[in-house]
MARDREN-759145 format. One record per residue (C-alpha): residue in one letter; y, z, x. Coordinates in Angstrom, 3 decimals, always signed. Example, Ala and Ser with C-alpha at 12.3 -4.5 7.8 and 13.67 -1.06 7.14 Angstrom:
<recs>
res  yy  zz  xx
A  -4.500  +7.800  +12.300 .
S  -1.060  +7.140  +13.670 .
</recs>
This chain:
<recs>
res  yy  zz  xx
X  +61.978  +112.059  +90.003 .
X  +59.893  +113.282  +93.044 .
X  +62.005  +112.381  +95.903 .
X  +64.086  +113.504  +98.690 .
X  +67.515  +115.012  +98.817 .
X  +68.940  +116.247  +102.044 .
X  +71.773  +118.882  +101.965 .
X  +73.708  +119.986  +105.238 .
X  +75.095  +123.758  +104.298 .
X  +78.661  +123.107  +105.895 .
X  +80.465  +125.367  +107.644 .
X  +78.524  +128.568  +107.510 .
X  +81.790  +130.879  +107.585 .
X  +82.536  +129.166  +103.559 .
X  +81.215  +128.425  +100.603 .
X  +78.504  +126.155  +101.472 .
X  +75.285  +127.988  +101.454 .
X  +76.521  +130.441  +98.946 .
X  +77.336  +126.812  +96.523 .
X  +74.416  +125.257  +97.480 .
X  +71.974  +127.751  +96.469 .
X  +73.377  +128.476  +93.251 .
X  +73.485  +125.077  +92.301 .
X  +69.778  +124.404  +93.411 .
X  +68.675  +127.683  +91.168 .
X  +70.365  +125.827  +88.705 .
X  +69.450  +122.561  +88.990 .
X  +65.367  +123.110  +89.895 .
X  +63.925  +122.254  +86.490 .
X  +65.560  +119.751  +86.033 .
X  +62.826  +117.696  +87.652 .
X  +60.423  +117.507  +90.751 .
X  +63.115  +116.371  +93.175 .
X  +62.129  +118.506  +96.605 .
X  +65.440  +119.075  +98.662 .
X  +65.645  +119.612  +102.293 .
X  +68.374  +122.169  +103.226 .
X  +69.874  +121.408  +106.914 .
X  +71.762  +124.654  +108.481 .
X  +71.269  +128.034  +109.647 .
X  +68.416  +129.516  +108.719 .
X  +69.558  +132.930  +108.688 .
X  +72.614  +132.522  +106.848 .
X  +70.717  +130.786  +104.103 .
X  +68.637  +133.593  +104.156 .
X  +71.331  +135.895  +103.607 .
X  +73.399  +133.953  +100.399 .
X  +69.521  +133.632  +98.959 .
X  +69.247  +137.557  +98.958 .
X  +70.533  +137.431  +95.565 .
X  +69.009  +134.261  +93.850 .
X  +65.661  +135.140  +95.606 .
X  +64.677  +131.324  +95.665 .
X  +61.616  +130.214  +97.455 .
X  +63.212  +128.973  +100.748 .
X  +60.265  +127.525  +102.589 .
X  +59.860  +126.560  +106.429 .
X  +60.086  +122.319  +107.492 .
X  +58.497  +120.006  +108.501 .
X  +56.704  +120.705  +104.590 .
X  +56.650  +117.177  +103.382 .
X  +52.880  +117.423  +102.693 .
X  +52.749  +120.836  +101.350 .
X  +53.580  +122.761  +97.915 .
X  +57.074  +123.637  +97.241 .
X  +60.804  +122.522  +96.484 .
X  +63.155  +123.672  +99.033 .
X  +63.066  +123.404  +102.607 .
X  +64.747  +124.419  +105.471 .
X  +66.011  +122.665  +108.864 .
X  +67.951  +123.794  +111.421 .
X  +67.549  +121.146  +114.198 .
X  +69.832  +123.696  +116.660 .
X  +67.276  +125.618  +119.230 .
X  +69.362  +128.828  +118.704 .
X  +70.135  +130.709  +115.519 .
X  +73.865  +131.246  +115.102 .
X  +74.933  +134.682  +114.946 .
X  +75.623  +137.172  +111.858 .
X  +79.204  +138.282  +110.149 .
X  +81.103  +134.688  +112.311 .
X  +84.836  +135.143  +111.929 .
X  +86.597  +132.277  +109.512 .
X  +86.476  +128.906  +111.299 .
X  +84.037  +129.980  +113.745 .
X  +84.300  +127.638  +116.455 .
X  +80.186  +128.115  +116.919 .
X  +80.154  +126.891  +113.069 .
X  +82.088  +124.168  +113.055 .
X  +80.314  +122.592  +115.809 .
X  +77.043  +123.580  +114.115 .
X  +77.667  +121.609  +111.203 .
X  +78.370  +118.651  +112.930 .
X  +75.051  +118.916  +113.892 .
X  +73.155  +119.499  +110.839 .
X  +75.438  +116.851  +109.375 .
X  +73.904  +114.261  +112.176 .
X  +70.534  +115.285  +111.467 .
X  +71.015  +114.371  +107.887 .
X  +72.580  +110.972  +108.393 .
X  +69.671  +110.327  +110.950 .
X  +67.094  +111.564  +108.359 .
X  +68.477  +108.957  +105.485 .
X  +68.815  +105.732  +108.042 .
X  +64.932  +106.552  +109.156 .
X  +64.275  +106.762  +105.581 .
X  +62.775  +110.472  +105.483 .
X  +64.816  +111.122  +102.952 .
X  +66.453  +109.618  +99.396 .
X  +70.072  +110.830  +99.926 .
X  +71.973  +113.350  +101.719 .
X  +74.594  +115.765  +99.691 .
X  +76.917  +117.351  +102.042 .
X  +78.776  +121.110  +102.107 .
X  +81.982  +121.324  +102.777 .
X  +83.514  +121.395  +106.527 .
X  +86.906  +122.508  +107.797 .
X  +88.807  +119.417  +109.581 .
X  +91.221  +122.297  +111.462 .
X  +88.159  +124.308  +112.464 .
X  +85.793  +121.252  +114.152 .
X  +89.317  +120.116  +115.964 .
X  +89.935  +123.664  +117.252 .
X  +86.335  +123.629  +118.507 .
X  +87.018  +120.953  +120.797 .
X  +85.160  +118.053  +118.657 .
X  +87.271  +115.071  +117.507 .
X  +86.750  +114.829  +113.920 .
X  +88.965  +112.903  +111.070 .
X  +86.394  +113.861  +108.126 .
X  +82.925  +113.399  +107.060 .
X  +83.487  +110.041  +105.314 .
X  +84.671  +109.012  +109.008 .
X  +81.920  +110.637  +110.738 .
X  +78.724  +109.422  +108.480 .
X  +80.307  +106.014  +108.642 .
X  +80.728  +105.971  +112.137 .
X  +77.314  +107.210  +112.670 .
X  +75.733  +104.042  +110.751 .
X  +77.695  +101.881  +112.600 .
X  +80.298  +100.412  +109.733 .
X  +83.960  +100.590  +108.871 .
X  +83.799  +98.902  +105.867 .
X  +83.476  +102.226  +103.949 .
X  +85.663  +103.487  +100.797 .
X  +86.025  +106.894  +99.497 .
X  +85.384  +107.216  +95.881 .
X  +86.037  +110.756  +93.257 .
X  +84.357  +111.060  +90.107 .
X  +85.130  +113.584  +87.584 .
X  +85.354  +114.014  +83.607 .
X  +87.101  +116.413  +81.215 .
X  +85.695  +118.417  +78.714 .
X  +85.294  +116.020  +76.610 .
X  +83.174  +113.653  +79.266 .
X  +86.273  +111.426  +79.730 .
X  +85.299  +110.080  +83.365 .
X  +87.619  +109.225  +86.190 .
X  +86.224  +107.086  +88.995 .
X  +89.255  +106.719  +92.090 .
X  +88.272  +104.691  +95.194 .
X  +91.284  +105.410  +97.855 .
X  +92.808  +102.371  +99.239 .
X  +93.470  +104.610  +102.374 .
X  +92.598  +108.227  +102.504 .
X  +93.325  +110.983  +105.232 .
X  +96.898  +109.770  +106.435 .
X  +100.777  +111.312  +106.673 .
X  +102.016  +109.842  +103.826 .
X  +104.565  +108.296  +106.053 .
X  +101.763  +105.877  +107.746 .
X  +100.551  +104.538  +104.066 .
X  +102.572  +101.131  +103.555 .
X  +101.708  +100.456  +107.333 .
X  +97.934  +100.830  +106.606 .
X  +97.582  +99.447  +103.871 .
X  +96.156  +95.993  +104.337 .
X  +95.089  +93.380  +102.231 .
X  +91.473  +92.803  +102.781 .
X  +91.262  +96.630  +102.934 .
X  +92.303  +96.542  +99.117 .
X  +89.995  +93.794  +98.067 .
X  +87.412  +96.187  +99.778 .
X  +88.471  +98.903  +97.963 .
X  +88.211  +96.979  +94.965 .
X  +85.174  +95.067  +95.447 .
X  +83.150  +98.781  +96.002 .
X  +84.673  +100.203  +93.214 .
X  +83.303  +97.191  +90.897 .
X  +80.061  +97.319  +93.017 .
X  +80.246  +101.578  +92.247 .
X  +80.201  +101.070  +88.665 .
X  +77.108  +98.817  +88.913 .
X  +75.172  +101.119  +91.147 .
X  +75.995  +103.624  +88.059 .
X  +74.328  +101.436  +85.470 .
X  +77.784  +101.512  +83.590 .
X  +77.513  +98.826  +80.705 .
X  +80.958  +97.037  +82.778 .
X  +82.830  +97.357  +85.701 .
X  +86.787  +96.920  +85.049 .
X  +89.009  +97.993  +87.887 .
X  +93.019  +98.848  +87.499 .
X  +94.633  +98.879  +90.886 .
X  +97.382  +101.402  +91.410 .
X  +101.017  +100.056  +92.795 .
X  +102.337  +101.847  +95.901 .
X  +105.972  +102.570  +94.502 .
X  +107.475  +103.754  +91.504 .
X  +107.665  +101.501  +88.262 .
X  +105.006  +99.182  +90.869 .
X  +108.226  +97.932  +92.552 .
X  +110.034  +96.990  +90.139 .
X  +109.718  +93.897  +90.701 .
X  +110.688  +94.109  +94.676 .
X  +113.638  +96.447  +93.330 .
X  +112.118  +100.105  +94.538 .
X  +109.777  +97.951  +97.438 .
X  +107.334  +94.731  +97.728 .
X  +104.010  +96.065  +98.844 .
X  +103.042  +94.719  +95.129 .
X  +103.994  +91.409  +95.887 .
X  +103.407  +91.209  +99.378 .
X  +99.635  +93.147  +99.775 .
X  +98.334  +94.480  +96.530 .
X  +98.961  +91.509  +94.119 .
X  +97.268  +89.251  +96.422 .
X  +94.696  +91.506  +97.408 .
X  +94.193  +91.644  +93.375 .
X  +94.003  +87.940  +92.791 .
X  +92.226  +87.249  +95.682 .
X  +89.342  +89.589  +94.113 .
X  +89.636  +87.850  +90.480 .
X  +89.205  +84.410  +92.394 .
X  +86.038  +86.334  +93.331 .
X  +84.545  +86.948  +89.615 .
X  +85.323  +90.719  +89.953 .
X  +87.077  +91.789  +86.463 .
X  +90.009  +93.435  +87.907 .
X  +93.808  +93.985  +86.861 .
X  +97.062  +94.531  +88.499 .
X  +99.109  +96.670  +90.133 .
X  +100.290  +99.198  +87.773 .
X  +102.240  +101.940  +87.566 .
X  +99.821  +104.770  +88.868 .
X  +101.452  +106.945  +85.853 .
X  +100.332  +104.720  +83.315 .
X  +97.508  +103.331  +84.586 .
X  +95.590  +106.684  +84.770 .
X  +96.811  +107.433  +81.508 .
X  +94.645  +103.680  +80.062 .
X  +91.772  +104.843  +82.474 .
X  +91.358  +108.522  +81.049 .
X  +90.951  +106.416  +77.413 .
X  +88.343  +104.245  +78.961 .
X  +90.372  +101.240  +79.398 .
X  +89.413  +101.047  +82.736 .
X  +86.154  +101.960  +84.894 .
X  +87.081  +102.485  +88.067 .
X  +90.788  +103.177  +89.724 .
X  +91.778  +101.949  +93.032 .
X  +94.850  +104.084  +94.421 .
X  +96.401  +103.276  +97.275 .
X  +96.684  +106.793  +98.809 .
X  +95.282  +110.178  +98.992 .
X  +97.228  +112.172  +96.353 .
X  +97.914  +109.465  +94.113 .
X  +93.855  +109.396  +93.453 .
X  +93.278  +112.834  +93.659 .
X  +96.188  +114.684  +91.364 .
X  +95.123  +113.115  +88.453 .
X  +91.229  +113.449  +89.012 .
X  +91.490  +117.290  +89.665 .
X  +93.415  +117.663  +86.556 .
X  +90.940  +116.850  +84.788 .
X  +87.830  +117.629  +86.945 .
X  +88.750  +119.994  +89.165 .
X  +85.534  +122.040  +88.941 .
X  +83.308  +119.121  +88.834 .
X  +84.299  +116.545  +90.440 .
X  +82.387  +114.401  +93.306 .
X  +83.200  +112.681  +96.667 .
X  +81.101  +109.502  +97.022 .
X  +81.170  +107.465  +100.302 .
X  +80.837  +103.944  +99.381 .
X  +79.351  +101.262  +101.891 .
X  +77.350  +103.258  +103.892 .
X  +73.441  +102.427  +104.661 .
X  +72.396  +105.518  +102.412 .
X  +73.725  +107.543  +99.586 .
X  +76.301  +110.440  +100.126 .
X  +77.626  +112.586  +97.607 .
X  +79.765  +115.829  +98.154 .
X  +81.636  +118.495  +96.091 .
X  +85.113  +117.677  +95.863 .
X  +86.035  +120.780  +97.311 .
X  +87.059  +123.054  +100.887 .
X  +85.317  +125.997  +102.807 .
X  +87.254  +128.681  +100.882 .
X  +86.973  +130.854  +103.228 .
X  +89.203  +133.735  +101.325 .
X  +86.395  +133.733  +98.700 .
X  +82.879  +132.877  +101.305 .
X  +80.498  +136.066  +101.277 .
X  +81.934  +137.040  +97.586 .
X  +79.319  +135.670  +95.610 .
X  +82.126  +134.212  +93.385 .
X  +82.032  +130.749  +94.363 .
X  +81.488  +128.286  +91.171 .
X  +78.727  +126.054  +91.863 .
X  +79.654  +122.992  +89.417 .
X  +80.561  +120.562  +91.733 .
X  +78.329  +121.063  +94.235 .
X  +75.413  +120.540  +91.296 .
X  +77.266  +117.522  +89.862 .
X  +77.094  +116.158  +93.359 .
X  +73.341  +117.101  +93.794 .
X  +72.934  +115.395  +89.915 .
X  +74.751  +112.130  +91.432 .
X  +72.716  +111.680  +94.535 .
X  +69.781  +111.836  +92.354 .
X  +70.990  +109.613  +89.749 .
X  +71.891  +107.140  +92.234 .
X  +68.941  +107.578  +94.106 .
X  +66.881  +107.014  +90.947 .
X  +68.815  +103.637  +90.184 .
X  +68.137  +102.645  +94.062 .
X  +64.236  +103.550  +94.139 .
</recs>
């Protein structure tokens, strides 16, 4: 592959240019992909001092070279910002616009993104619910789903598209809506495809314990899920219940099942990190382009340590190219 993949560095004050980096030293020969890094200049600078990559000035497009850099802010940020600069936060809502831009005009194949801190951007003054939220707003759809990937050790895979995803756990049975679960579940089916996965089976996750118990511990399975569920079968999509969440990760872990749909945050993401908590990926679904992320924070008690493990910032780099392959 020869393309295009667009990374914005996240908040400067974490991880991000310190994973990035280390995951494109790692990942470079693995083909002639040319990636297009969108931050601070100087701070990428600085986190390169000790991987000594070629870091090479953009526009480049029609030049020699692998990795670019971007910063579309007129101003250089300053050295040594304090944790959840207020200055970096609103930076990387910048470089994270310039990417989304970049994929809608087509510059570019996909766009990986470094983590952000949600507390951070809102102490800065910016509204901000996450980057799902943001990318989808800025391509003009709602009709987006966040989906996890991970795998064990023994390449066991997990695939979890969230029914609902950044909410007080109080507000879930309110949200949740019916078509918004046939969404869920109609992306996750459409996920597995865009994977080149020989099937695309789907288990849907009950709200309650037991799934209800048959209206006994609550009747969001009869009333919204198990509707939304039949009304996706009536659609051709190969899709099955609800189920316990405890025993229906248990089937998908053995392969029984392709993709999960949870209905909430945690319920999704507990199991994945168990088993793929170094590699696992956020993948927006629905959106215009392709976005992939590391399923991970700032860490900002580790940033400028030069201990930060790469893995899923490369398995999110290996996705958006793997996708992007499929796509092209």
């Amino acid at each position: 592959m020869t393309g295009w993949i667009a990374i914005s560095i996240g908040d400067v004050t974490g991880i991000g240019p310190e994973v990035t980096l280390k995951a494109l030293a790692a990942e470079l020969d693995a083909d002639g992909t040319r990636y297009l890094l969108i931050g601070d200049e100087g701070c990428l600078r600085n986190a390169n001092a000790r991987l000594g990559l070629e870091l090479l000035p953009f526009p480049g497009r029609g030049r020699g070279g692998r990795i670019f850099v971007h910063d579309p802010a007129p101003t250089r940020l300053p050295a040594n910002l304090p944790a959840g600069s207020a200055a970096a936060a609103r930076a990387c809502l910048s470089w994270l616009t310039d990417g989304a831009k970049r994929c809608l005009q087509g510059e570019v194949d996909a766009l990986v993104t470094a983590p952000v801190n949600k507390e951070a951007i809102l102490r800065s003054g910016q509204p901000f619910v996450g980057q799902t939220e943001f990318l989808s707003e800025l391509a003009g759809t709602s009709r987006t789903i966040m989906m996890l990937l991970g795998a064990d050790d023994r390449d066991r895979w997990l695939r979890v598209a969230l029914a609902t995803t950044h909410l007080p756990l109080q507000q879930v049975p309110a949200r949740l809506t019916q078509s918004g679960i046939e969404l869920a579940i109609e992306r996750a089916a459409q996920a597995c495809l865009d994977l080149g996965l020989p099937r695309a089976r789907v288990g849907v996750c009950g709200l309650n314990p037991h799934a209800g118990e048959g209206g006994e511990l609550g009747t969001e399975e009869q009333t919204t899920i198990g509707p939304a569920v039949e009304s996706a079968r009536r659609k051709k999509l190969d899709v099955a219940g609800p189920f316990a969440a405890d025993a229906l990760f248990y089937h998908a872990l053995r392969g029984e099942y392709d993709a999960v749909v949870a209905m909430y945050h945690d319920q999704g993401l507990v199991p994945l990190k168990m088993i793929g908590f170094d590699t696992g990926v956020n993948w927006t679904l629905g959106l215009p382009f392709i976005r992939t992320s590391p399923d991970h924070g700032t860490a900002y008690d580790i940033a400028g340590k030069g201990t930060a493990n790469p893995s899923s910032m490369r398995s999110a780099i290996r996705l958006a190219k793997r996708l992007a392959r499929r796509r092209s």
